[in-house]
CHARMM internal coordinates of N, CA and C (Angstrom, degrees):
IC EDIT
DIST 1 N 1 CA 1.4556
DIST 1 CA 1 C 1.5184
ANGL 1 N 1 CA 1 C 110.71
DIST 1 C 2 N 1.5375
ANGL 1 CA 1 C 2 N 109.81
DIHE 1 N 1 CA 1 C 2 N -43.47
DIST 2 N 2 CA 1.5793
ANGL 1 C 2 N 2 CA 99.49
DIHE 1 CA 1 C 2 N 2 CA 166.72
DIST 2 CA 2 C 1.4103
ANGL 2 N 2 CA 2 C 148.57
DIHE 1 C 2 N 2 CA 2 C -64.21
DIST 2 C 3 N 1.3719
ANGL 2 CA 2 C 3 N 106.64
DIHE 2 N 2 CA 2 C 3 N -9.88
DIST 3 N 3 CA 1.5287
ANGL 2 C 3 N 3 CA 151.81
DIHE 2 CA 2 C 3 N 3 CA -176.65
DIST 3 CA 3 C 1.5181
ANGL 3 N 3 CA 3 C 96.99
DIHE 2 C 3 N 3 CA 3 C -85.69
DIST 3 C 4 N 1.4096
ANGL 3 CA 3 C 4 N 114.82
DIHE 3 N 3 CA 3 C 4 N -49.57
DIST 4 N 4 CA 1.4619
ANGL 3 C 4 N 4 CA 103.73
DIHE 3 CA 3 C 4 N 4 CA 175.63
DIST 4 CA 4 C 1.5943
ANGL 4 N 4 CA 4 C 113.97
DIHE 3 C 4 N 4 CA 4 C -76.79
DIST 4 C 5 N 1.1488
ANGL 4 CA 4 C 5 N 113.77
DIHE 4 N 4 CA 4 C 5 N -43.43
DIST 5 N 5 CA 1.5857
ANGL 4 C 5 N 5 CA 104.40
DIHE 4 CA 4 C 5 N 5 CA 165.12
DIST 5 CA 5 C 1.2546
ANGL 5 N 5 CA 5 C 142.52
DIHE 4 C 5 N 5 CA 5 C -36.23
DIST 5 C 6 N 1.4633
ANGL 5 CA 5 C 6 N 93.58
DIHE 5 N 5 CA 5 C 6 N -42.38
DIST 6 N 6 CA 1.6625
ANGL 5 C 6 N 6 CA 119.26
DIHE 5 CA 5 C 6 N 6 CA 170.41
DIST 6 CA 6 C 1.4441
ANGL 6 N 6 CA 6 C 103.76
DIHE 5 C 6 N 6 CA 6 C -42.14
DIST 6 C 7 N 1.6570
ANGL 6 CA 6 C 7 N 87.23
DIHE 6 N 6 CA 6 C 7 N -69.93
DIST 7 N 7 CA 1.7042
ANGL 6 C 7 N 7 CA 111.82
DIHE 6 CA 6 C 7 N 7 CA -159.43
DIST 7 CA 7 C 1.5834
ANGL 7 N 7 CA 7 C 101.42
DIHE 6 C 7 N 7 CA 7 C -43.93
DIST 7 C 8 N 1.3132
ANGL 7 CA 7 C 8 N 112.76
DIHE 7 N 7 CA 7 C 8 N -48.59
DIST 8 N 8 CA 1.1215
ANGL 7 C 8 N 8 CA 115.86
DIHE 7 CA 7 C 8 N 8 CA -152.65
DIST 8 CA 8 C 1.8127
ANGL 8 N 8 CA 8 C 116.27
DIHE 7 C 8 N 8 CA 8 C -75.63
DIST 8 C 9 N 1.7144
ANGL 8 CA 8 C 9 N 111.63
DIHE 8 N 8 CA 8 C 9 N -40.36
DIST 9 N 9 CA 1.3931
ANGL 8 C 9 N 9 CA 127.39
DIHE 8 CA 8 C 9 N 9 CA 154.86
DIST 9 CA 9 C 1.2774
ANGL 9 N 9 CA 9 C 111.42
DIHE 8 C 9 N 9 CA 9 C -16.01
DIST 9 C 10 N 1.9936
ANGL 9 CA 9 C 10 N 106.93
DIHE 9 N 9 CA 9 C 10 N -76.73
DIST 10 N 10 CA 0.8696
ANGL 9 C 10 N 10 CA 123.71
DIHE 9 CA 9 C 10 N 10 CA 172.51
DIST 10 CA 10 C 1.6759
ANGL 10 N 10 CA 10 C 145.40
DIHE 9 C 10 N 10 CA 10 C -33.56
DIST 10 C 11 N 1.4005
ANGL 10 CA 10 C 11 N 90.89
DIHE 10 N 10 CA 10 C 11 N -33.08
DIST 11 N 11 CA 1.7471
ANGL 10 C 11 N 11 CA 117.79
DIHE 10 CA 10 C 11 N 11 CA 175.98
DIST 11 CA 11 C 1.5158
ANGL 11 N 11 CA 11 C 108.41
DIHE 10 C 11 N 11 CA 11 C -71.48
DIST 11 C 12 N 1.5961
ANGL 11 CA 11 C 12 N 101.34
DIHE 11 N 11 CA 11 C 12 N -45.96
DIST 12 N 12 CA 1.4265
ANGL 11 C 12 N 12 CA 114.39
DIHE 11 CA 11 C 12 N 12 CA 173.82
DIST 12 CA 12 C 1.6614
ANGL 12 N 12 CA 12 C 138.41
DIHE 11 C 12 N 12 CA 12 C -57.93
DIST 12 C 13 N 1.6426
ANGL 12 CA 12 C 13 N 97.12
DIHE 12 N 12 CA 12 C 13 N -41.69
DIST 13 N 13 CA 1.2264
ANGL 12 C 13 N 13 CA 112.60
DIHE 12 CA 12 C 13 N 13 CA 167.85
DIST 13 CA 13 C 1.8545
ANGL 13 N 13 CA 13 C 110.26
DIHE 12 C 13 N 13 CA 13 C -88.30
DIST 13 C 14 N 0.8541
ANGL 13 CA 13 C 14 N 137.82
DIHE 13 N 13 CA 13 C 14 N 1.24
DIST 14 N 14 CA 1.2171
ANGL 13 C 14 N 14 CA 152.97
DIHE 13 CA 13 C 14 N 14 CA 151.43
DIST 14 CA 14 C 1.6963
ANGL 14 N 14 CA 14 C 123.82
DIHE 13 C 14 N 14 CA 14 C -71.05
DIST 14 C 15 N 1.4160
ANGL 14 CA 14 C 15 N 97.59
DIHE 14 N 14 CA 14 C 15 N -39.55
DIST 15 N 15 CA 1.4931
ANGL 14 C 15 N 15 CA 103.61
DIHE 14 CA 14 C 15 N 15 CA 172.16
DIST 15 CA 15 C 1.2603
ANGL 15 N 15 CA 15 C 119.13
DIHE 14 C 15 N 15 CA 15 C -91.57
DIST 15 C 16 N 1.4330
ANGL 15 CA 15 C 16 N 115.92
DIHE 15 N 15 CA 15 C 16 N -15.49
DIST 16 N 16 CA 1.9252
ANGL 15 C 16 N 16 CA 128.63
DIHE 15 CA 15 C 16 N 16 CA 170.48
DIST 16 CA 16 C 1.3525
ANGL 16 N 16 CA 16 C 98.48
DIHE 15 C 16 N 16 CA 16 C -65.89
DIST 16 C 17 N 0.9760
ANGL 16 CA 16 C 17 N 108.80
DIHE 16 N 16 CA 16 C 17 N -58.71
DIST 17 N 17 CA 1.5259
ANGL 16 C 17 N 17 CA 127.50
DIHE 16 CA 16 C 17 N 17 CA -160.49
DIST 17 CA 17 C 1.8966
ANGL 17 N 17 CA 17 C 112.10
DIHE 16 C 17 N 17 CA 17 C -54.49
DIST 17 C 18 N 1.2478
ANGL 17 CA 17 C 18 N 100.94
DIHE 17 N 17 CA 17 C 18 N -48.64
DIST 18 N 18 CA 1.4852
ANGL 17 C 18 N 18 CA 117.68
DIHE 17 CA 17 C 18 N 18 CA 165.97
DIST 18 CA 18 C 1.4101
ANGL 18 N 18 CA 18 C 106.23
DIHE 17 C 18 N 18 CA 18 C -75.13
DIST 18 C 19 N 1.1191
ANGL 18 CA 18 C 19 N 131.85
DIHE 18 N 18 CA 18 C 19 N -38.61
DIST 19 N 19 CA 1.7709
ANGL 18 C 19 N 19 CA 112.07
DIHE 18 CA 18 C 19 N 19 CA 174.02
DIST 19 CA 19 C 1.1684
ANGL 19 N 19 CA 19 C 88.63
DIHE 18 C 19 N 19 CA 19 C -85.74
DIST 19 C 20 N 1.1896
ANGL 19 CA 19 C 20 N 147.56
DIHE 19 N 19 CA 19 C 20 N -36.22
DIST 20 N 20 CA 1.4354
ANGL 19 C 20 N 20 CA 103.94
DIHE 19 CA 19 C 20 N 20 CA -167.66
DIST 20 CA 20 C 2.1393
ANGL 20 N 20 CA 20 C 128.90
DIHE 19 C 20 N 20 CA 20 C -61.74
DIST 20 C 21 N 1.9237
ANGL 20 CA 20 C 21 N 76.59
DIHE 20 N 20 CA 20 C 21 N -34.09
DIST 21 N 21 CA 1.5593
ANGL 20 C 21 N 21 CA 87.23
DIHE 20 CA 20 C 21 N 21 CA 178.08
DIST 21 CA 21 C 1.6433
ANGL 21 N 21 CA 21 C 127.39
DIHE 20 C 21 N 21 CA 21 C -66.36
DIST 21 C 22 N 2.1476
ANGL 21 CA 21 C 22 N 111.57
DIHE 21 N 21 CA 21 C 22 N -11.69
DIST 22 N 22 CA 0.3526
ANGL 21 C 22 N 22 CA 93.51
DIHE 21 CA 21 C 22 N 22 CA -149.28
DIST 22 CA 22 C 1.8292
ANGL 22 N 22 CA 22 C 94.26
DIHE 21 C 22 N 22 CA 22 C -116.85
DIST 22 C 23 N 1.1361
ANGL 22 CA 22 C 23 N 112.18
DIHE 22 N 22 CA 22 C 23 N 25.04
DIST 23 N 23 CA 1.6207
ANGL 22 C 23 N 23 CA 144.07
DIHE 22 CA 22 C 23 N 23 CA -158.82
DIST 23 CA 23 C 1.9960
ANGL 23 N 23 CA 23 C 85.24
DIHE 22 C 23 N 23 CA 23 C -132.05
DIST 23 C 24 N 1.1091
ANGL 23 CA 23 C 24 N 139.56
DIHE 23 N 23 CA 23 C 24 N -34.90
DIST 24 N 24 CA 1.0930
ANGL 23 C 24 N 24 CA 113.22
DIHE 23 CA 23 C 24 N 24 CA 157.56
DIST 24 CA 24 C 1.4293
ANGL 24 N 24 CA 24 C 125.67
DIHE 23 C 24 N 24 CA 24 C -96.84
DIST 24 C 25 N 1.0394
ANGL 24 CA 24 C 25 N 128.42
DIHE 24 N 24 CA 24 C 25 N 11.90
DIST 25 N 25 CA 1.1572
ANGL 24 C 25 N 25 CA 135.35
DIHE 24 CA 24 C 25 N 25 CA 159.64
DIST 25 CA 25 C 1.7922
ANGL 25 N 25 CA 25 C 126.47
DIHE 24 C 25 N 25 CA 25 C -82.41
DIST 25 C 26 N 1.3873
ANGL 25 CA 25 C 26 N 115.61
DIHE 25 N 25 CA 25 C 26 N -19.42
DIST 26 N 26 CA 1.2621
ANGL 25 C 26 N 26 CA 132.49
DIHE 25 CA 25 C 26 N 26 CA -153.03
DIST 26 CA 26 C 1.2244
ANGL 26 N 26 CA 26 C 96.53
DIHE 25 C 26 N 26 CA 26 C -110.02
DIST 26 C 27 N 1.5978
ANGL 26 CA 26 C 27 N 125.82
DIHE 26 N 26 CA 26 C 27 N -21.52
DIST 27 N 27 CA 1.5177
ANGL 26 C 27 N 27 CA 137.00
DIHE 26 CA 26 C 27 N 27 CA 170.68
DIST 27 CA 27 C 1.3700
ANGL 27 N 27 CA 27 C 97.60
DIHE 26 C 27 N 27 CA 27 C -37.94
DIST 27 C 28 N 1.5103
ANGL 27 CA 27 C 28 N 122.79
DIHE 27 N 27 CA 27 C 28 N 106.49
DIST 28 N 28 CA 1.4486
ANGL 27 C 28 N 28 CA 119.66
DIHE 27 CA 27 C 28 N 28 CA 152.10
DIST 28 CA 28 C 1.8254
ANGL 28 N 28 CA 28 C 129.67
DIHE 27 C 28 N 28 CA 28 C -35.75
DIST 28 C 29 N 0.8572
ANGL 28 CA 28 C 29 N 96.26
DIHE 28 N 28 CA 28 C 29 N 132.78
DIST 29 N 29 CA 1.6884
ANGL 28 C 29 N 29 CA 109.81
DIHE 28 CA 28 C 29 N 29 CA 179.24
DIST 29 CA 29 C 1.0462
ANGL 29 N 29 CA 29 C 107.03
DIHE 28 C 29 N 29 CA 29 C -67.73
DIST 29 C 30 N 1.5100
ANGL 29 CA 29 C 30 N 122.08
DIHE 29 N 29 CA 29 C 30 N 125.79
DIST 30 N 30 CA 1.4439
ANGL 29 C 30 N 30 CA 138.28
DIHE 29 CA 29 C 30 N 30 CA 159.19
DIST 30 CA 30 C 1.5854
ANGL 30 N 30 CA 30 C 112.39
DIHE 29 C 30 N 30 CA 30 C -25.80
DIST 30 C 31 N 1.7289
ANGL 30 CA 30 C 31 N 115.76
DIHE 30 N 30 CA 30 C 31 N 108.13
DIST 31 N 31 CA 1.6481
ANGL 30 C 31 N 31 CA 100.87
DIHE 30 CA 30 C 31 N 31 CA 178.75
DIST 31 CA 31 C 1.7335
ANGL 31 N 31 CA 31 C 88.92
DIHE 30 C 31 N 31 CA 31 C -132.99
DIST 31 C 32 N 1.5364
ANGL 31 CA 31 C 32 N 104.72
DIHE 31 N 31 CA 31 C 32 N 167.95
DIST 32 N 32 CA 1.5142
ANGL 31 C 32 N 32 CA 110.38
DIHE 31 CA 31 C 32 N 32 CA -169.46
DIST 32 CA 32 C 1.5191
ANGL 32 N 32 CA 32 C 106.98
DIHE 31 C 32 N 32 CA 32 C -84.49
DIST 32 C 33 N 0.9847
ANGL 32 CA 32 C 33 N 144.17
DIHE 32 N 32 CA 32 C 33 N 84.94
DIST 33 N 33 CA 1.9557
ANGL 32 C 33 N 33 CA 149.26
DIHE 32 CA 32 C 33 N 33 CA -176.71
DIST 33 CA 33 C 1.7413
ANGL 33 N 33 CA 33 C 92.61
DIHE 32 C 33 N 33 CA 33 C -37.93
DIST 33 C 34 N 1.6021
ANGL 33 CA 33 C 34 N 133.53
DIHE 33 N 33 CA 33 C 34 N -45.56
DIST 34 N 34 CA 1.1019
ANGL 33 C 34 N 34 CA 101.00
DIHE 33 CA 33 C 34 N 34 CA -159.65
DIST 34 CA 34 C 1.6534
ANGL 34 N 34 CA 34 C 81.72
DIHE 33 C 34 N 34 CA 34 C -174.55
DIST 34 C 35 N 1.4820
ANGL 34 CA 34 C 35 N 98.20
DIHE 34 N 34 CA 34 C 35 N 152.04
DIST 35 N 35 CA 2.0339
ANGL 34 C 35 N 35 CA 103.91
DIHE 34 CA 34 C 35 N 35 CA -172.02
DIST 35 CA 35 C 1.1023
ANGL 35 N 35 CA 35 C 108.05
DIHE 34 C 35 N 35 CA 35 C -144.44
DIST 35 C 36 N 1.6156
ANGL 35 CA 35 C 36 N 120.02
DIHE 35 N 35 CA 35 C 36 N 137.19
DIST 36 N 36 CA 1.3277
ANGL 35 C 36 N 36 CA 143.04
DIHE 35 CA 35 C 36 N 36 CA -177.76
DIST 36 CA 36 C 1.0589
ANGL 36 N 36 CA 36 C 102.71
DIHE 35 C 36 N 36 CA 36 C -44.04
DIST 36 C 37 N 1.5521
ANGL 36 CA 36 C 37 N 142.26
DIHE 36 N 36 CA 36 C 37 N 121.95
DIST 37 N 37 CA 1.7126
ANGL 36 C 37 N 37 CA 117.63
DIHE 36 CA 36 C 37 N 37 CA 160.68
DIST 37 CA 37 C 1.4776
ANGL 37 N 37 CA 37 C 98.82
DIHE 36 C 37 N 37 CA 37 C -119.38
DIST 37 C 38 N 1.4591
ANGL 37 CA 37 C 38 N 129.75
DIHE 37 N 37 CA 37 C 38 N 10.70
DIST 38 N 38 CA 1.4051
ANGL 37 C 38 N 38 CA 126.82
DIHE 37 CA 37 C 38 N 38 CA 171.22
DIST 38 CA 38 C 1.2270
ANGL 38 N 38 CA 38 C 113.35
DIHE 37 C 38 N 38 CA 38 C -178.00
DIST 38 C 39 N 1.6289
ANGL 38 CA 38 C 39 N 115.52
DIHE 38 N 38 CA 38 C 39 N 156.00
DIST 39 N 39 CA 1.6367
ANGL 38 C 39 N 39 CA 131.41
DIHE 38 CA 38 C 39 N 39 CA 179.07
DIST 39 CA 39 C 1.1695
ANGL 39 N 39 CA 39 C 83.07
DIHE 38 C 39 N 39 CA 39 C -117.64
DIST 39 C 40 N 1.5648
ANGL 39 CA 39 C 40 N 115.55
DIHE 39 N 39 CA 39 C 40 N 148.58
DIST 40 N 40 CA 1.5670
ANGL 39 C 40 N 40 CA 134.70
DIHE 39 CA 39 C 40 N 40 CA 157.23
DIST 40 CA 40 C 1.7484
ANGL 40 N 40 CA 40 C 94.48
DIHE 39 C 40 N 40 CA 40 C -145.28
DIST 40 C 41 N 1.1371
ANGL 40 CA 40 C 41 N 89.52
DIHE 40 N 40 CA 40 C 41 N 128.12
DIST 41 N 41 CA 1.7166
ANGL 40 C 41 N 41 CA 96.03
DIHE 40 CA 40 C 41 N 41 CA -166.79
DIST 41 CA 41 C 1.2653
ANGL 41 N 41 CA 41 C 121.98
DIHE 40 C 41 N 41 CA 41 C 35.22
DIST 41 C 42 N 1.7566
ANGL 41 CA 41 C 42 N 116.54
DIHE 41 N 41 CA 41 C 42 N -112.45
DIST 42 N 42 CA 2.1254
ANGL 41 C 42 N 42 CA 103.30
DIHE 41 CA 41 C 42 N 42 CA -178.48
DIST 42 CA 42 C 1.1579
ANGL 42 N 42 CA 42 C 89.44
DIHE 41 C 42 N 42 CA 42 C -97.28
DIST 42 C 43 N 1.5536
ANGL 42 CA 42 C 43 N 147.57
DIHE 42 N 42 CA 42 C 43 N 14.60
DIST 43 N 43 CA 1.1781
ANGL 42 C 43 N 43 CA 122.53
DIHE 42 CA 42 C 43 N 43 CA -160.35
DIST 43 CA 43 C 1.9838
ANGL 43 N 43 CA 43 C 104.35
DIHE 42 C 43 N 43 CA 43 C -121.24
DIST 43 C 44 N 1.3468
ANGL 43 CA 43 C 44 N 113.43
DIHE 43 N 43 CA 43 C 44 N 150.58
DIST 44 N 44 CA 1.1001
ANGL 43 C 44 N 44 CA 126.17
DIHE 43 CA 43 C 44 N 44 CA -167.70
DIST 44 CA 44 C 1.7743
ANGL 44 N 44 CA 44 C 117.42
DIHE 43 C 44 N 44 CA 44 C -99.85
DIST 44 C 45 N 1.5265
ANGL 44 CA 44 C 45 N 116.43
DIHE 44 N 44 CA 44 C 45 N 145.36
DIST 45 N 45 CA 1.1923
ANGL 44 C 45 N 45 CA 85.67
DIHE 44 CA 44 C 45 N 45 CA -172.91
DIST 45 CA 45 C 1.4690
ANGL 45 N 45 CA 45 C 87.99
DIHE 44 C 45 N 45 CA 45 C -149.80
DIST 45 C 46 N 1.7115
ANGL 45 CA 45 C 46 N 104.82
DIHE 45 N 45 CA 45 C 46 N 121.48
DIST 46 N 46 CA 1.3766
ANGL 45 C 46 N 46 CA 132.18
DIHE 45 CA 45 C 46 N 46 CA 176.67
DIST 46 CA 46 C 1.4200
ANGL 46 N 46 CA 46 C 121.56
DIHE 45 C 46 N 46 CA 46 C -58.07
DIST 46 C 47 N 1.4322
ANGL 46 CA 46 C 47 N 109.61
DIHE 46 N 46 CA 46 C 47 N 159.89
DIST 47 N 47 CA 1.6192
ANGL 46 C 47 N 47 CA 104.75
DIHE 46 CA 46 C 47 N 47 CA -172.87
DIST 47 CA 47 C 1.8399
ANGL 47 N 47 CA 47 C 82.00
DIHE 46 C 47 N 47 CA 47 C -94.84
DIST 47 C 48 N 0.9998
ANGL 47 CA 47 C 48 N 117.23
DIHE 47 N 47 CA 47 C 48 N -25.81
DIST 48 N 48 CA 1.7052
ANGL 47 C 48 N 48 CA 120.97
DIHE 47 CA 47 C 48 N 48 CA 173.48
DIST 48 CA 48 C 1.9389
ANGL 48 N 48 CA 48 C 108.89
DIHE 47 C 48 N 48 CA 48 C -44.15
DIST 48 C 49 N 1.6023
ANGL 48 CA 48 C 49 N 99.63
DIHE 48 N 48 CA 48 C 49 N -64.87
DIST 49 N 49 CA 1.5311
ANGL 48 C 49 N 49 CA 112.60
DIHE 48 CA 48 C 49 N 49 CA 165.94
DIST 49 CA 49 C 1.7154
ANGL 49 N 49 CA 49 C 115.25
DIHE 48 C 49 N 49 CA 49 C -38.07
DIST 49 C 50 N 1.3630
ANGL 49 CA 49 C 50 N 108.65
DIHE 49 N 49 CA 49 C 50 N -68.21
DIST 50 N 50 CA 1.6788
ANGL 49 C 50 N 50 CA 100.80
DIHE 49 CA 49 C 50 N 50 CA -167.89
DIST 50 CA 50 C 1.5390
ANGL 50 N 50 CA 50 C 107.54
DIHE 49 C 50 N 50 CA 50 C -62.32
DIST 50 C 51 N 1.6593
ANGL 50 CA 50 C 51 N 126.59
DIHE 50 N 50 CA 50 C 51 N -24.53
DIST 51 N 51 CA 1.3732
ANGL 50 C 51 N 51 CA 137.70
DIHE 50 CA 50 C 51 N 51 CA -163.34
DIST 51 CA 51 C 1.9280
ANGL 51 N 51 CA 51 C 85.76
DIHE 50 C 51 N 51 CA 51 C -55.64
DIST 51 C 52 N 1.6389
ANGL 51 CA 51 C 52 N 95.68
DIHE 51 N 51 CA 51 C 52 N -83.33
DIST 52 N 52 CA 1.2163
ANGL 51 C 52 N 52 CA 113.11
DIHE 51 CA 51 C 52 N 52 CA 178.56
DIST 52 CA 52 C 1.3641
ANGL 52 N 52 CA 52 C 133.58
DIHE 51 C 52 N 52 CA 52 C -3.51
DIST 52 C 53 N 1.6861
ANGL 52 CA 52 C 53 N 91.19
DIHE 52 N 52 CA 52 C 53 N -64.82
DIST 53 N 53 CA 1.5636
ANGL 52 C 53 N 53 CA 111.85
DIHE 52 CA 52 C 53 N 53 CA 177.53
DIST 53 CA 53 C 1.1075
ANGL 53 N 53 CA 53 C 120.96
DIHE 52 C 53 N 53 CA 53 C -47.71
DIST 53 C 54 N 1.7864
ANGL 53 CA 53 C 54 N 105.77
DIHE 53 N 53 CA 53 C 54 N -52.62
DIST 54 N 54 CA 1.4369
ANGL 53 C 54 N 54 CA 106.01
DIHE 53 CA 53 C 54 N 54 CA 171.59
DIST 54 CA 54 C 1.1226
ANGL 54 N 54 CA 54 C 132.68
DIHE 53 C 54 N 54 CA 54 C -83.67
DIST 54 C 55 N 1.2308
ANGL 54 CA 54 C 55 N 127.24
DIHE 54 N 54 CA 54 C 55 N 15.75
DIST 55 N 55 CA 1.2443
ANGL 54 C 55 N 55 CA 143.55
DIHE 54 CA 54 C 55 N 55 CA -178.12
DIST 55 CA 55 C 1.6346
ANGL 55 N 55 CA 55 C 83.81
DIHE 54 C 55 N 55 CA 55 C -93.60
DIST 55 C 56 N 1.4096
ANGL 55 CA 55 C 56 N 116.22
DIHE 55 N 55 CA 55 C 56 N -76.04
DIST 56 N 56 CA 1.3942
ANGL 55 C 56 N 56 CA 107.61
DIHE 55 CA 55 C 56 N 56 CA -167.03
DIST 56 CA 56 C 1.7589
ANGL 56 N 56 CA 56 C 128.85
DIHE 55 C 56 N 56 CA 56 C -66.03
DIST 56 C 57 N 1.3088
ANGL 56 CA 56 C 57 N 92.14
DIHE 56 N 56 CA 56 C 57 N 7.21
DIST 57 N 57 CA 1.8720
ANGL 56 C 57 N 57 CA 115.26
DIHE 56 CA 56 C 57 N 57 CA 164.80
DIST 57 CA 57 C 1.5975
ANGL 57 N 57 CA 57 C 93.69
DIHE 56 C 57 N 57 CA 57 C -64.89
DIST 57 C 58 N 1.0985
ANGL 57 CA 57 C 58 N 94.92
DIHE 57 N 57 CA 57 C 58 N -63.66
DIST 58 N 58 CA 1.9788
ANGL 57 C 58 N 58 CA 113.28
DIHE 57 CA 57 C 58 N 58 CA -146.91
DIST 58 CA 58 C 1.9108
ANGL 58 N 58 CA 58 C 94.14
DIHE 57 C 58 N 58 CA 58 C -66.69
DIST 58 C 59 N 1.6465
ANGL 58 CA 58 C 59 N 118.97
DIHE 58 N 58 CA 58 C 59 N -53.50
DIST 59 N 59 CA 1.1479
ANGL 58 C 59 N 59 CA 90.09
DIHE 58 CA 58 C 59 N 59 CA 170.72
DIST 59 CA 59 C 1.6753
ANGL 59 N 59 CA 59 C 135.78
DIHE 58 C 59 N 59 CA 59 C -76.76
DIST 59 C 60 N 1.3842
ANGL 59 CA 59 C 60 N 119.78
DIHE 59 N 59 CA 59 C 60 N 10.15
DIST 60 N 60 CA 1.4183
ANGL 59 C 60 N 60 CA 114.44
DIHE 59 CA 59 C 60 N 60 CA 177.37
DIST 60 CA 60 C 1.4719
ANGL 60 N 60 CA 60 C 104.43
DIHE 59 C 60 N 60 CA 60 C -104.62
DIST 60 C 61 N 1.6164
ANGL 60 CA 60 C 61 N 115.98
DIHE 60 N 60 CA 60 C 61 N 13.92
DIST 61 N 61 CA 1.6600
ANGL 60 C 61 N 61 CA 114.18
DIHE 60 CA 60 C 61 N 61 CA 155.34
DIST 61 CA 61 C 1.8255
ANGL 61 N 61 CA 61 C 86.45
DIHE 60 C 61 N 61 CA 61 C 100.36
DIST 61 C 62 N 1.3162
ANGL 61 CA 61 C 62 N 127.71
DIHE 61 N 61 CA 61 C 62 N -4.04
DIST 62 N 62 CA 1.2325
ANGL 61 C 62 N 62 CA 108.23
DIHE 61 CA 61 C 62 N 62 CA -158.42
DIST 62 CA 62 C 2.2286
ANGL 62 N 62 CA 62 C 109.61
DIHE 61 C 62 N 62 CA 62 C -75.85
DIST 62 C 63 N 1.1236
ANGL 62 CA 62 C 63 N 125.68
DIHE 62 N 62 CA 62 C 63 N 160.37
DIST 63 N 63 CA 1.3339
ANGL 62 C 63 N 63 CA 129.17
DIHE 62 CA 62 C 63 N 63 CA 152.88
DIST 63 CA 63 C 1.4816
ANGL 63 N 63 CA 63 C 119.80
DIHE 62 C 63 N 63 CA 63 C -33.55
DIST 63 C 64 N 1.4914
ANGL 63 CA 63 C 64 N 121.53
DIHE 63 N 63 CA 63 C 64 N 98.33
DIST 64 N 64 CA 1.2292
ANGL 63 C 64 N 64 CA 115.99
DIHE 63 CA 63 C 64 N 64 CA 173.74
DIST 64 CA 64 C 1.9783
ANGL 64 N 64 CA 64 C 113.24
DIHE 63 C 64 N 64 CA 64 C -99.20
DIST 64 C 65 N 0.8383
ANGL 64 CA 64 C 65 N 121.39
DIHE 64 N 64 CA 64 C 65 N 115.66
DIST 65 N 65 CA 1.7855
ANGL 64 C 65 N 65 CA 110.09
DIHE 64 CA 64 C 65 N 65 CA 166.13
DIST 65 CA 65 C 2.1420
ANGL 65 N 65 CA 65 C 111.34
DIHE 64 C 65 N 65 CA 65 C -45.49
DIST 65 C 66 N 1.3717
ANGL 65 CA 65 C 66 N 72.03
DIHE 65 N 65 CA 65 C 66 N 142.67
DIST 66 N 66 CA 1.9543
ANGL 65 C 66 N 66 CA 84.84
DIHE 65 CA 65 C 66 N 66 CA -174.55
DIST 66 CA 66 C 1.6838
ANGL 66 N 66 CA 66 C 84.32
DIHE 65 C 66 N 66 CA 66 C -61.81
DIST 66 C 67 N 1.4636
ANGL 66 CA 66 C 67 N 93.20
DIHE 66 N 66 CA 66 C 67 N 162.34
DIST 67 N 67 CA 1.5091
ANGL 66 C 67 N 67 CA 109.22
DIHE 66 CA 66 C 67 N 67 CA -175.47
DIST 67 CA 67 C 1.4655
ANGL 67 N 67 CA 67 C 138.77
DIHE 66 C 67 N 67 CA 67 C 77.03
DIST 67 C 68 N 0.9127
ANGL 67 CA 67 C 68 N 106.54
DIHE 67 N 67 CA 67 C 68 N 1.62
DIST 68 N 68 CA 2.1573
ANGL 67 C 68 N 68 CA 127.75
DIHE 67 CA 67 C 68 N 68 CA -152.75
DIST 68 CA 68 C 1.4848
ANGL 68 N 68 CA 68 C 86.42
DIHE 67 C 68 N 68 CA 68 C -120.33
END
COOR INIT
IC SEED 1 N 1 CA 1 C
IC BUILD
């Protein structure tokens, strides 16, 4: 019976040990959500903003330039 206790401790601290390593490993990597690409007076203007815009060019049929 003490042999199983052992065993079993052991299983336990074995299985912490592996989630723990494996819950810090899975931590997503630092990535940038969204970047300054201009000031015009106080106001800021996202690379999120121009994406958008032209996204909502392209679905109202409007003229987009290649590359944008």
């Amino acid at each position: 019976m003490k042999i199983m206790f052992t065993r079993k401790r052991i299983l336990t601290v074995i299985t912490l040990l592996v989630t723990g390593i494996m819950s810090a490993q899975g931590q997503p990597k630092k990535a940038v959500a969204d970047k300054i690409v201009a000031v015009v007076g106080d106001r800021i203007i996202l690379q999120s903003d121009i994406k958008n815009s032209i996204e909502d060019a392209k679905r109202q049929g409007s003229t987009v330039p290649d590359g944008a």
